[in-house]
N, C-alpha and C positions, 0 to 999 in steps of 0.2 A: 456561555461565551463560546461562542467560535475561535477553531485552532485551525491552521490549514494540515492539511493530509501532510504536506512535506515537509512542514518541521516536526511531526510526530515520525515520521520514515527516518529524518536524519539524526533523530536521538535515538534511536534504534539501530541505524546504522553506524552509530560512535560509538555502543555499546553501551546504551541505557538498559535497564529492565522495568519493566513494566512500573515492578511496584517503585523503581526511582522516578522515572516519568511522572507517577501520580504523587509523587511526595512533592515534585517541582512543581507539579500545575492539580492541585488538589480537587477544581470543578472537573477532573475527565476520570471518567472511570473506565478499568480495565478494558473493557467491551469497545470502548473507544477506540485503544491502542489495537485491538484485533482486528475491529471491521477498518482501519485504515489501509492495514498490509492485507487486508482481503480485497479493498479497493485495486493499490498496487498491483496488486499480482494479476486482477482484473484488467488493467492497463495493461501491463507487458506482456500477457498473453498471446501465443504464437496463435497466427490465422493463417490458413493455405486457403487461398484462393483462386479456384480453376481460372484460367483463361481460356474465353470461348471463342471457339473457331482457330485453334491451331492444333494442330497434330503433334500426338505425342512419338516422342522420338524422332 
């Protein structure tokens, strides 16, 4: 069964723990809960991206 990424973030973020996560939805296992916020963080990860052709400073 597919879970979307955001409602395994926002039991996480309400302060579930893993092992409650799986006691409520018992097809996911741990590994689940972890590559989700690996995903996450994957997402909000900071990019600097030059812009070409202007002078610094």
């Amino acid at each position: 069964m597919r879970v979307p990424v955001s409602l395994i973030l926002n039991l996480v973020a309400n302060g579930k723990t893993v092992a409650e996560i799986i006691e409520d939805y018992p097809y996911l296992e741990p590994e689940d809960v972890q590559q989700s916020l690996m995903y996450a963080a994957w997402l909000a990860r900071e990019q600097i991206f030059p812009i070409v052709g202007e002078k610094a400073g």
